[in-house]
C-alpha positions in Angstrom: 0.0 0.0 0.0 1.3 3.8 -0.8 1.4 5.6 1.8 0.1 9.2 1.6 2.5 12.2 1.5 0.9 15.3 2.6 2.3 19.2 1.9 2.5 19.9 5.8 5.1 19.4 8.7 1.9 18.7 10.8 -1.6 16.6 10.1 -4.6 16.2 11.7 -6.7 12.7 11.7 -10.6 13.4 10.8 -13.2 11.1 11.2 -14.6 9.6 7.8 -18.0 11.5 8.4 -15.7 15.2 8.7 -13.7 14.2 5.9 -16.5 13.9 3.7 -18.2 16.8 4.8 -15.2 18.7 3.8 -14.5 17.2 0.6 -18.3 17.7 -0.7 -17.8 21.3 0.3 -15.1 21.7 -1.9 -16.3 19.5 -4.7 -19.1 22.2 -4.6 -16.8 25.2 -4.9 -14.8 23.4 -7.4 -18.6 22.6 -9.6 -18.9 26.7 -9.0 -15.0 27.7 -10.1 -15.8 25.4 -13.6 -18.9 27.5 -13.7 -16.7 30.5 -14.0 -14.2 29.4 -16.3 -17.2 28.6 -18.6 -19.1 31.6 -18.1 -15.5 33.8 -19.3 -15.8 31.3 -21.8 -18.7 31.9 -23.3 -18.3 36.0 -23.0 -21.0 36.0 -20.2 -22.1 39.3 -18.6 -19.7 40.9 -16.4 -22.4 41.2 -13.6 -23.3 37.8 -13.9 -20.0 36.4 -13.8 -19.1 39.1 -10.5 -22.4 37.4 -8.9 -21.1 33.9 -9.3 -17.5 34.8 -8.6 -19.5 36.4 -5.1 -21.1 33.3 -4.4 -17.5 30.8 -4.8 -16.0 33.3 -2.5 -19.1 33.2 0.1 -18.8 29.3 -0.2 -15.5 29.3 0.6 -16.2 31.6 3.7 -18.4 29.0 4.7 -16.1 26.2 4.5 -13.0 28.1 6.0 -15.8 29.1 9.2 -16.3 25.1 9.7 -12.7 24.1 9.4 -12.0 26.9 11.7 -14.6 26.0 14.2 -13.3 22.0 14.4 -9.9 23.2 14.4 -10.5 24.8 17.6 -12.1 22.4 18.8 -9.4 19.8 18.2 -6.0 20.7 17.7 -5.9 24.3 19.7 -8.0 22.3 22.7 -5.8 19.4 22.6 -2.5 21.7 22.4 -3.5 23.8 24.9 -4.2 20.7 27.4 -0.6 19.6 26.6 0.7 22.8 27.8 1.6 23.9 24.1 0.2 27.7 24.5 1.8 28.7 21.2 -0.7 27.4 19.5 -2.9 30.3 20.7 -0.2 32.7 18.3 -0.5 30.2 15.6 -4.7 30.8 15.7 -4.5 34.6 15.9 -2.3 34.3 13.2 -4.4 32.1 11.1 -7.6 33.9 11.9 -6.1 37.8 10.8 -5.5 35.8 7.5 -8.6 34.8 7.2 -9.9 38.4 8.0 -8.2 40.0 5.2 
């Protein structure tokens, strides 16, 4: 069996039913992002394609807000338990990123 290889120094495990929460998530913004290709494509309507492009961006609010939220509830409870308080810098840090 292959094992996987992932981008980052640290991982998190997921249960099954989180990891396809998240993955359907993003196969939804992924269905939207086509939409836009094909929509500049096909010369649509400025507005239109700003409304869309609106929508992608509001999905991906959405899925950054639940990833967040379990994150916290996870990893920064679990580190913080284990006497790791840096990992309160590491979530301010990653939360004025997402606030930009």
């Amino acid at each position: 069996m292959e094992e996987k290889k992932c981008c980052c120094a640290k991982t998190t495990s997921r249960s099954e039913e989180q990891k396809k929460k998240l993955l359907n998530r993003l196969k939804r913004i992924e269905g939207q992002v086509r939409g836009l290709q094909t929509m500049i494509e096909n010369d649509a309507y400025c507005n239109d394609i700003l409304i869309q492009s609106s929508a992608v961006s509001a999905a991906m609010n959405g899925f950054n807000r639940e990833l967040l939220a379990a994150h916290i509830h996870s990893c920064v409870v679990r580190d913080i338990r284990d006497g790791k308080d840096e990992v309160v810098d590491e979530l301010i840090a990653t939360i004025q990123k997402l606030m930009k």
